[in-house]
C-alpha positions as CSV (number, residue, x, y, z in Angstrom):
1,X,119.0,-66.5,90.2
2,X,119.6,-62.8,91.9
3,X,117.5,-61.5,94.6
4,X,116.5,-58.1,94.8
5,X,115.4,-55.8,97.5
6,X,112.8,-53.2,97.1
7,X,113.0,-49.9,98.6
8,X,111.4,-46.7,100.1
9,X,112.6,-43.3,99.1
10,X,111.5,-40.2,100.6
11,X,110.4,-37.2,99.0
12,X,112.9,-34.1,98.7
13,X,112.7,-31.6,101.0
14,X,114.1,-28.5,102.3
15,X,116.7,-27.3,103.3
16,X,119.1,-30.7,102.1
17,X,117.1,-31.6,99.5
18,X,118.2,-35.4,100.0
19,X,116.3,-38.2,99.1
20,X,117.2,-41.3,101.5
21,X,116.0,-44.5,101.6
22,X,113.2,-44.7,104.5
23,X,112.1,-48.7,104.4
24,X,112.6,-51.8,102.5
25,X,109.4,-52.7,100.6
26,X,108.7,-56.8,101.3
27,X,105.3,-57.0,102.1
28,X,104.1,-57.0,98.2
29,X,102.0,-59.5,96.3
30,X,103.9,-58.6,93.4
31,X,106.6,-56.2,91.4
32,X,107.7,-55.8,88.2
33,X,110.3,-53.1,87.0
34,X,111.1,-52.6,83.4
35,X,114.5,-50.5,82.5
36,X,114.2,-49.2,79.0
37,X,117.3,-47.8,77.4
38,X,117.4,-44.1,76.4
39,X,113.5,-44.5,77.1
40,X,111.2,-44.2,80.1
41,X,111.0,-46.9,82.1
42,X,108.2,-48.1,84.4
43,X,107.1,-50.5,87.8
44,X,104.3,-51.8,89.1
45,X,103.9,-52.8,93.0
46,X,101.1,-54.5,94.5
47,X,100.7,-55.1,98.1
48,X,97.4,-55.7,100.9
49,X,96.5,-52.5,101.9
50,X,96.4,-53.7,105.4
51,X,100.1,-54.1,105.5
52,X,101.9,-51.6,107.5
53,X,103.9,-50.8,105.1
54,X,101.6,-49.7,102.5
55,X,100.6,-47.1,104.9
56,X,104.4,-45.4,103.7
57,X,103.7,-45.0,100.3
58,X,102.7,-41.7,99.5
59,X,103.2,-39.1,96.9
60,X,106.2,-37.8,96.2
61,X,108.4,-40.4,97.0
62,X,110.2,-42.9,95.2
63,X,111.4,-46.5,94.5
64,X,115.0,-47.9,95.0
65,X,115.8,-51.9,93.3
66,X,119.4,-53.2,93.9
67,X,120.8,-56.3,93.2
68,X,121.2,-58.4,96.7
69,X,124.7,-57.4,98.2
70,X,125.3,-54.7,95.6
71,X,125.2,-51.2,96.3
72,X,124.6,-49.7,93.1
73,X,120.6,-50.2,92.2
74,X,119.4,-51.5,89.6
75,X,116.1,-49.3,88.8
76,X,115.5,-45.9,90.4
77,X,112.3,-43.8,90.1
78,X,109.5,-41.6,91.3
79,X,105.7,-43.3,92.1
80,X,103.4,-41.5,89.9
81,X,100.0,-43.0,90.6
82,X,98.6,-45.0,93.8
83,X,95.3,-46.8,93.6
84,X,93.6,-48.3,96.2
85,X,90.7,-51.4,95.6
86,X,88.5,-53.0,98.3
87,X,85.6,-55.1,98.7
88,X,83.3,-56.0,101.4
89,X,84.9,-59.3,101.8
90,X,88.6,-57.9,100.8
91,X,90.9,-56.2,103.0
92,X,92.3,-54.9,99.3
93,X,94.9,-54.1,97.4
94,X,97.0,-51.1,96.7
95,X,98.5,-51.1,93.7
96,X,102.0,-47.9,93.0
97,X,102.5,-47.2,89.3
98,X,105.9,-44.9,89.0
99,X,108.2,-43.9,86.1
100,X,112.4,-44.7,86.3
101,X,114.4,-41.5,87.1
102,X,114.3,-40.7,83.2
103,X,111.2,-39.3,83.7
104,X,112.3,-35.6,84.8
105,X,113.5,-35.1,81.4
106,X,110.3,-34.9,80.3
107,X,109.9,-32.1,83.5
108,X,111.2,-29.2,81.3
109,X,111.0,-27.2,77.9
110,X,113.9,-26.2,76.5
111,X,114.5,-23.2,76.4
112,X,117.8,-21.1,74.8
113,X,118.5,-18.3,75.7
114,X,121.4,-18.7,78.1
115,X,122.3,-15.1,76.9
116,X,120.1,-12.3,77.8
117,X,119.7,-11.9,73.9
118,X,116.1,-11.8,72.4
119,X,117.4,-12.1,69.1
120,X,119.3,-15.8,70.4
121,X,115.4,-16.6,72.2
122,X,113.6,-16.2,69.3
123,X,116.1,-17.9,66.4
124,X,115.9,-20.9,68.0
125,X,119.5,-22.6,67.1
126,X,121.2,-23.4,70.0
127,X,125.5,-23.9,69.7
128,X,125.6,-25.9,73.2
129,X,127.3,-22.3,75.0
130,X,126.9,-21.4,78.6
131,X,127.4,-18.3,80.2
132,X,127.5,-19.4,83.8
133,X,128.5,-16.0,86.0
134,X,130.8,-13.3,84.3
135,X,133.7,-15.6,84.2
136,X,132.9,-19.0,83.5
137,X,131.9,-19.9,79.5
138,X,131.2,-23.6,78.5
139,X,131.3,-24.5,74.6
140,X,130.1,-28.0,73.4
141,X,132.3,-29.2,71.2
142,X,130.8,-32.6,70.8
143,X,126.8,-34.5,71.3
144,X,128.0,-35.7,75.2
145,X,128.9,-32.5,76.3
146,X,125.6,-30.4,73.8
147,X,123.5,-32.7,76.3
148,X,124.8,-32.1,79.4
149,X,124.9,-28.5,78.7
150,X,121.6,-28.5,77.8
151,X,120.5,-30.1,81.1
152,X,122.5,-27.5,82.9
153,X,120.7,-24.8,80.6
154,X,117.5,-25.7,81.9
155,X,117.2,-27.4,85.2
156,X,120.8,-26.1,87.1
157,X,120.9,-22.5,85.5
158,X,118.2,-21.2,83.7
159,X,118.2,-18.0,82.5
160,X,115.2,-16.4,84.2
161,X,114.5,-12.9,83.2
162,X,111.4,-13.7,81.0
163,X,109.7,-16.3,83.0
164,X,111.2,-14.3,86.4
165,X,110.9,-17.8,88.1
166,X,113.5,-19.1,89.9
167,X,111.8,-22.1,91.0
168,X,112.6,-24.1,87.4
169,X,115.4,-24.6,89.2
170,X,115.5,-28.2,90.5
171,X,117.6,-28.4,93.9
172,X,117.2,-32.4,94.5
173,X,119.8,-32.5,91.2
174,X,123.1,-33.2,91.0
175,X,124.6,-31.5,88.3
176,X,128.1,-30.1,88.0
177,X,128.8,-27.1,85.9
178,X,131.4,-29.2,84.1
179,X,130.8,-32.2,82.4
180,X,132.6,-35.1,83.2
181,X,135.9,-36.8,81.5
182,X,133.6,-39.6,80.1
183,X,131.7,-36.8,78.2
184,X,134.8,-33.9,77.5
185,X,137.0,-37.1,76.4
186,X,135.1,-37.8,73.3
187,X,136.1,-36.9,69.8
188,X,134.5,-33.4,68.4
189,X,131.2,-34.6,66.3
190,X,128.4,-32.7,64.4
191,X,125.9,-34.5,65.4
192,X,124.2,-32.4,67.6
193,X,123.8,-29.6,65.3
194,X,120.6,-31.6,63.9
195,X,119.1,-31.1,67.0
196,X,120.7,-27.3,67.2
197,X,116.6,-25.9,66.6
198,X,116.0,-27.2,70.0
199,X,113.3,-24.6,71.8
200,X,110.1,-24.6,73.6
201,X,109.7,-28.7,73.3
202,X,110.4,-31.5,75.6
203,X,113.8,-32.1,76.2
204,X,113.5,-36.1,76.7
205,X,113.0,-36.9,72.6
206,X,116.2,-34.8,71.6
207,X,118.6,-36.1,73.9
208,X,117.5,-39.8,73.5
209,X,117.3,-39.4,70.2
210,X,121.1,-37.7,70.0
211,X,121.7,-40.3,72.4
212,X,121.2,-43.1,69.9
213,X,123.3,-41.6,66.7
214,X,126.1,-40.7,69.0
215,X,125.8,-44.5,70.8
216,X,125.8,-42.4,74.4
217,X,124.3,-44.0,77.7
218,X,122.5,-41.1,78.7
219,X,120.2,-41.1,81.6
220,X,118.8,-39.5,85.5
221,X,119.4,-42.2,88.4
222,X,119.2,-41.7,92.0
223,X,122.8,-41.9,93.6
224,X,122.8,-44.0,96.6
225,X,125.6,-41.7,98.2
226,X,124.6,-38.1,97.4
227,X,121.0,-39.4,97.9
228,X,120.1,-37.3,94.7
229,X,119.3,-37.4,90.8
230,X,122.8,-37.2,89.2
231,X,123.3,-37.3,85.3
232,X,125.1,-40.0,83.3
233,X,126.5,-39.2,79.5
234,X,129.1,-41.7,78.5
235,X,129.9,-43.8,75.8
236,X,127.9,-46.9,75.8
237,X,129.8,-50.1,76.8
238,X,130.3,-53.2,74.1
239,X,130.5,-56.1,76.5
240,X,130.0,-58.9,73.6
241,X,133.4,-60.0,74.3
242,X,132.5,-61.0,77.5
243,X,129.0,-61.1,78.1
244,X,127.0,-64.5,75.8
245,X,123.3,-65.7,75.7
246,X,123.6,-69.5,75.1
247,X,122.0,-72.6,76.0
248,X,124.7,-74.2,76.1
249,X,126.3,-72.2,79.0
250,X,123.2,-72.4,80.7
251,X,122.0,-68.9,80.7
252,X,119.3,-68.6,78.1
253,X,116.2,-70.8,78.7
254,X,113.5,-69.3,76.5
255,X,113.3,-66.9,73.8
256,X,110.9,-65.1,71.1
257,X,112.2,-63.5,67.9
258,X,109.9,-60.9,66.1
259,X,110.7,-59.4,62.5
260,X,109.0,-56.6,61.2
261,X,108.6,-54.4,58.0
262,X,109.0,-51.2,58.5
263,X,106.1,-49.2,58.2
264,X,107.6,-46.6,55.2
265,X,111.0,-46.6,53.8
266,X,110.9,-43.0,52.0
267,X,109.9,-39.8,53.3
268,X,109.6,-36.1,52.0
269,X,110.7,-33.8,54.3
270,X,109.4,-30.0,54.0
271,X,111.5,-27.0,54.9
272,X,110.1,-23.4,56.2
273,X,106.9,-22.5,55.9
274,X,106.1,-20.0,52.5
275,X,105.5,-16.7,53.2
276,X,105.2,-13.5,51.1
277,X,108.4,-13.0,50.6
278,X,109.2,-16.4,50.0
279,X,106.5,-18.1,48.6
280,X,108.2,-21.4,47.5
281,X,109.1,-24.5,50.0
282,X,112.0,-26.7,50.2
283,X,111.2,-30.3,49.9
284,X,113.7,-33.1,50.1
285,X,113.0,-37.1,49.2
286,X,115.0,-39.7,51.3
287,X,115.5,-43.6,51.0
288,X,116.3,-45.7,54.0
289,X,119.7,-46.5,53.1
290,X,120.8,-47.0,56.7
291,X,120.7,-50.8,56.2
292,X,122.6,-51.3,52.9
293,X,126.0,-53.4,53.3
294,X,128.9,-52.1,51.4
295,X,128.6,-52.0,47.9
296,X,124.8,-52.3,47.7
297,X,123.2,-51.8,44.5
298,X,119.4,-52.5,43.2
299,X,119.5,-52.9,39.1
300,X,116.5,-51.9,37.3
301,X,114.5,-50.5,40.3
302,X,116.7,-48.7,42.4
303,X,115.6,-49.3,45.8
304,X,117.8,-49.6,49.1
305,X,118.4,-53.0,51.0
306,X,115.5,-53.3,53.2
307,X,113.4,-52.2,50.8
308,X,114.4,-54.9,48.3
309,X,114.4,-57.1,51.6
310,X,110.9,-56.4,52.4
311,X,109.1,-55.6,48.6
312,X,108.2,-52.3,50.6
313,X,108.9,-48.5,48.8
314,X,106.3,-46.9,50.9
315,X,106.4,-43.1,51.0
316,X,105.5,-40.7,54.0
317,X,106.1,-37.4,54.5
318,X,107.8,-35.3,57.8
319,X,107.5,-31.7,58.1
320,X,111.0,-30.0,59.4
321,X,109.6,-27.4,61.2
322,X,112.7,-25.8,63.2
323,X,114.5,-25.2,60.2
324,X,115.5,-21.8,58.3
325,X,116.4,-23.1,55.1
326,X,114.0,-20.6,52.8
327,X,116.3,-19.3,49.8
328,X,114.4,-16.6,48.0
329,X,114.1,-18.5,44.6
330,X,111.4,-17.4,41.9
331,X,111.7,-19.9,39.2
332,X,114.1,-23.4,38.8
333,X,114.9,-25.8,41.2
334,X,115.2,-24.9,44.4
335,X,118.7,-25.1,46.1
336,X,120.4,-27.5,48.3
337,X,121.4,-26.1,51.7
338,X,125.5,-26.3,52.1
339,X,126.8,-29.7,53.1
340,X,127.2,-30.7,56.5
341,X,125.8,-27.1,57.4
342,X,123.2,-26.7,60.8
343,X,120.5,-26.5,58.1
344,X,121.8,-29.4,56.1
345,X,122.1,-31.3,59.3
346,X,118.5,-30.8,60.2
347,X,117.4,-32.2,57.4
348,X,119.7,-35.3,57.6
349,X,118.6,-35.8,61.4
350,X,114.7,-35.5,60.7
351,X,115.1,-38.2,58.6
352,X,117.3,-40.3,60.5
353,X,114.8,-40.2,63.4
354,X,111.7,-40.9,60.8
355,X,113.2,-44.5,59.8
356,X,114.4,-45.5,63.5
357,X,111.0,-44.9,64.5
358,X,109.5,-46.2,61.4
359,X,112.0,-48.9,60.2
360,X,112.1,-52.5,60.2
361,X,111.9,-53.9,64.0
362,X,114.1,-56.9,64.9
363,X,113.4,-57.6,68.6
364,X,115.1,-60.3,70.5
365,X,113.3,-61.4,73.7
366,X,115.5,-63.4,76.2
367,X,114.6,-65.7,79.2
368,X,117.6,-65.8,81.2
369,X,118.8,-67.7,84.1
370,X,121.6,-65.5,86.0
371,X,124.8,-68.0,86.2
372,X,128.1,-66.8,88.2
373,X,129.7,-65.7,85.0
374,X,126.6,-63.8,83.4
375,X,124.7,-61.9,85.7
376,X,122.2,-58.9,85.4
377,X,123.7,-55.6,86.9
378,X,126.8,-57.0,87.5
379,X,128.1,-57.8,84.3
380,X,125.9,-56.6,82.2
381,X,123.1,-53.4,81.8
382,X,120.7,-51.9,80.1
383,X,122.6,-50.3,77.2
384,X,125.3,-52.6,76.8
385,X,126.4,-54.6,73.9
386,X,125.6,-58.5,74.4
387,X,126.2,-61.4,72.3
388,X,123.5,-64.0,71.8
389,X,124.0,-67.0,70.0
390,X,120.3,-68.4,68.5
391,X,119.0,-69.0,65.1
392,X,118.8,-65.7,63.7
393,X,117.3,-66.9,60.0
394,X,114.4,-64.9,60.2
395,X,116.0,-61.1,60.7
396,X,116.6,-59.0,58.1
397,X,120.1,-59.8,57.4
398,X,121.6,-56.0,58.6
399,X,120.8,-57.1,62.4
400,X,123.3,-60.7,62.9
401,X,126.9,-59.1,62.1
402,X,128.6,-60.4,58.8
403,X,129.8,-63.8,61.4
404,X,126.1,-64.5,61.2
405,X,126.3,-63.6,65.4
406,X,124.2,-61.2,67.1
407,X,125.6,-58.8,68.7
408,X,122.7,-56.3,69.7
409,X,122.0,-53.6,72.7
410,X,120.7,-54.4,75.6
411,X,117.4,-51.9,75.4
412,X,115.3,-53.4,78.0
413,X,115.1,-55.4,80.7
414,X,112.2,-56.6,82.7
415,X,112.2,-57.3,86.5
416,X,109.2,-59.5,87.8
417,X,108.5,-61.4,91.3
418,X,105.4,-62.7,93.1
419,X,105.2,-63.2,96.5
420,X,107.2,-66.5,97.9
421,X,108.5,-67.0,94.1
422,X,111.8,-66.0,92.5
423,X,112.8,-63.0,90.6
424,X,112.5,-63.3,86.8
425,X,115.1,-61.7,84.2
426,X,114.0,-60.9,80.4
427,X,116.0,-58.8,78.9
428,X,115.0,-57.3,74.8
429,X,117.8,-56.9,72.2
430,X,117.7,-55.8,68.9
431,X,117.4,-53.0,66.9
432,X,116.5,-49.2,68.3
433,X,112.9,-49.3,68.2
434,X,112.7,-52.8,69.9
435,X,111.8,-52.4,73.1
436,X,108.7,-54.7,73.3
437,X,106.3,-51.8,75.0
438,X,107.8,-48.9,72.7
439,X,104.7,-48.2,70.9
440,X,102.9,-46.3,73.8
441,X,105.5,-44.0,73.8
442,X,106.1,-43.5,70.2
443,X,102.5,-42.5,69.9
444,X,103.0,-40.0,72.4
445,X,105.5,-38.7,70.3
446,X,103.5,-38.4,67.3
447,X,100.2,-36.5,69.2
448,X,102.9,-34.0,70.6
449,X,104.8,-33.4,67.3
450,X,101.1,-32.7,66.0
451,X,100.2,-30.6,68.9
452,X,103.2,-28.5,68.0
453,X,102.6,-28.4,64.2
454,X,99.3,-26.8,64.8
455,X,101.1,-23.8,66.9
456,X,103.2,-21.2,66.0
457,X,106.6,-21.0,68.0
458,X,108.3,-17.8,67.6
């Protein structure tokens, strides 16, 4: 089983802005690390508050995890929270909550105006352009290089003039004006124009969210050579070629499967808002067809695969709220926005997102032994696609390729170790929404899409 080492990171500061590594962390009573995929991930580190080194931890810095003998870590992030419990009796314990490195996505708002155009601030639709200087214009041409431009847009180079605050600037980041070849390389896509309305709202949901349809590894990590946050957008990596859960190889020593319904498999989606001049609202109806295998049909009812899977045809309703799509129709039906246009896309997107979130669940969690041929960080990562080989008879059907193997994502994996034990490895396959401690975070999505559908955003 692989050994990891725990470490220190100071806080930025002026005038380098450098992050280094300032003490290896081994005087703990216990740690645990979970890496999430195009999510937030999370640790926990308990230690005697006695111990010299917990005298180190304070706020602002960070913490490192590699792989014994590797170089590249593992789990990067900053400590958010640092309690500290004693007794009479008790010397104590101080216990270091933090967040991975994903984190600082959530530290900005997008905002679009790259352009010192009010009329581009207030419209909300955002192409993926940068104006950087008076000679240097970026266009995103496809979802790797829309993210990374939005980054840049809003933590390298923000356009300041109505804010006048330089400071959203972040200098402990990384970023080049240019995205990289594993971004620029990709085929042109649409995909990001769904997410085009993009203004005033977290950054973190839209490009995890793009992230997903586009199958991108997108995420913040602290670079061990630069000593700062750098950016990764890339395709993600299919390893199932290479990379097996069996235990016959000797790798796979426990395991849970867990099969849910989804939660609704139909939604109405509601365009712009009715105002005087256009009283009427655009409403569309949409089934959860993104399980249905070729040919798939439903005599006599109509209903799509997992519906027919799971006897559900529940209904819910989404409100597209950054959309324009308000035709100025008095009487008949109401038209359909142009195919495969922004406002089509919007539509198409919002619904997309409603059934990942919402959809059937298949999760897949692993107890793994690390073996020379099969080992975490090394051969295999969060976000890579693994091949398991275990009775899959209880998934819906979609989940186990037509072979009846699974071949899913890696989209977590939890790091754990007590004191004087060894490290333990269980990594979550499975579908998007299977991470086995999503539904914290989807909540949190819910109360701040509320939030913003009880404000007006010009």
């Amino acid at each position: 089983m692989s050994e990891f080492r725990v470490y220190l990171r100071e806080a930025p500061k002026n005038p380098d802005w450098r992050m280094p590594l300032i003490a290896e962390l081994d005087e703990y009573n216990s740690v645990e690390a979970i890496i999430r995929h195009l999510a937030i991930g999370s640790f926990t580190i308990e230690m005697p508050s006695s111990s010299t080194q917990a005298r180190l931890i304070k706020p602002g810095r960070g913490v490192v995890i590699f792989i014994e003998g590797q170089t590249t870590p593992v789990f990067t992030g900053p400590i958010t929270s640092i309690k500290s419990t004693k007794t009479k009796d008790d010397p104590g314990t101080l216990t270091v909550n933090g967040s991975c490195d994903n984190m600082w996505f959530d530290e900005r708002i997008a905002r679009n105006d790259a352009e010192d155009t009010w009329n581009r601030e207030t419209e909300g639709d955002w192409d993926g352009e940068l104006q950087i200087g008076s000679t240097l214009s970026l266009v995103a041409e496809n979802s790797a290089e829309w993210i990374w431009h939005l980054v840049l847009q809003n933590f390298k180079i923000p356009y300041v003039d109505t804010f006048n605050d330089l400071s959203r600037r972040i200098p402990f980041m990384e970023l080049p004006n240019e995205a990289p070849s594993s971004a620029t390389s990709l085929p042109n896509d649409d995909l990001w124009k769904g997410f085009s309305g993009i203004h005033l709202k977290s950054i973190a949901e839209p490009v995890f969210e793009l992230s997903r349809r586009a199958n991108l590894d997108t995420r913040f990590y602290w670079d061990p050579t630069t000593e700062k946050i750098h950016l990764r957008v890339a395709p993600a990596t299919d390893k199932s070629g290479t990379v097996v859960f069996d235990e016959q190889v000797g790798n796979l020593v426990g395991q849970q499967i867990v099969s849910e319904a989804p939660s609704a498999t139909r939604v109405t989606l509601s365009g712009a808002t009715p105002t005087d001049a256009n009283p009427r609202r655009y409403y569309r109806y949409v089934k959860n067809n993104l399980h249905n295998p070729p040919g798939w049909s439903d005599p006599g009812w109509g209903r799509e695969a997992i519906e027919a899977y799971w006897n559900r045809t529940t209904e819910a309703y989404a409100d597209v709220r950054d959309t324009k799509w308000h035709p100025n129709v008095v009487g008949g039906v109401m038209p359909e926005p142009p195919n495969n246009s922004v406002e089509d896309l919007k539509f198409d997107t919002a619904a997309t997102v409603y059934f990942v979130e919402n959809g059937v669940k298949g999760q897949i969690s692993l107890d793994v032994q690390d073996i020379p041929t099969c080992t975490f960080g090394v051969h295999y990562g969060i976000g890579n696609v693994v091949r398991v080989l275990i009775d899959t008879s209880i998934l819906p059907p979609n989940i186990p390729d037509s072979d009846g193997v699974l071949r899913q994502q890696v989209q977590e994996v939890r790091l754990g170790c007590k004191a004087e034990e060894m490290w333990t490895i269980k990594p979550t396959i499975g579908t998007e929404s299977s991470s086995s401690t999503p539904y914290v975070y989807r909540e949190l999505r819910r109360l701040r899409r509320l939030v913003e559908k009880t404000n007006e955003r010009i």
